[in-house]
N, C-alpha and C positions, 0 to 999 in steps of 0.2 A: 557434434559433440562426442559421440559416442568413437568414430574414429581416433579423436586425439588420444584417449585412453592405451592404446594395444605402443603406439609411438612412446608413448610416455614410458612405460614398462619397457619396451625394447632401451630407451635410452636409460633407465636403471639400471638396468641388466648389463648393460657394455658398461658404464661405470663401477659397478661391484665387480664385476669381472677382470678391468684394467686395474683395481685395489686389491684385490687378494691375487693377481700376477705381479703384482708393485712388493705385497708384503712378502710371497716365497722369495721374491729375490730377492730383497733386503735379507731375509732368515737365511737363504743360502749364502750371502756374503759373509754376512757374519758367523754361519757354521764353518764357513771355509776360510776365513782370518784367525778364528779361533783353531782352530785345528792345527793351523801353522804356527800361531804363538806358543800353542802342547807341543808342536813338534820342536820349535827353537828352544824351549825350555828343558825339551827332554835331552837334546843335544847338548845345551849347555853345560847340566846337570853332569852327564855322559862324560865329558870333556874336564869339566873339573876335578869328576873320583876320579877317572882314569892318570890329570893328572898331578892328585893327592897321591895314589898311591905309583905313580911311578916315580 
């Protein structure tokens, strides 16, 4: 009995650990999807004053 306990924990541990590698990369997709739709925007934005006033 007392052996399954230390297993049991190790197999916690490798599940929380593959969940929060799971979740930085989901938060890193989507910081770096976002970051490109700020950037298509900001070009867009760029491209329209530019040309409004030419």
């Amino acid at each position: 009995m007392p052996t399954k306990i230390p297993s049991t924990t190790a197999f916690w541990e490798l599940i929380s650990i593959g969940l929060a590698n799971c979740l930085i990369d989901c938060l890193g997709l989507y910081c770096e999807s976002l970051s490109e739709t700020v950037t298509d925007l900001t070009n867009t934005s760029r491209a329209f004053v530019a040309g409004f006033h030419g």
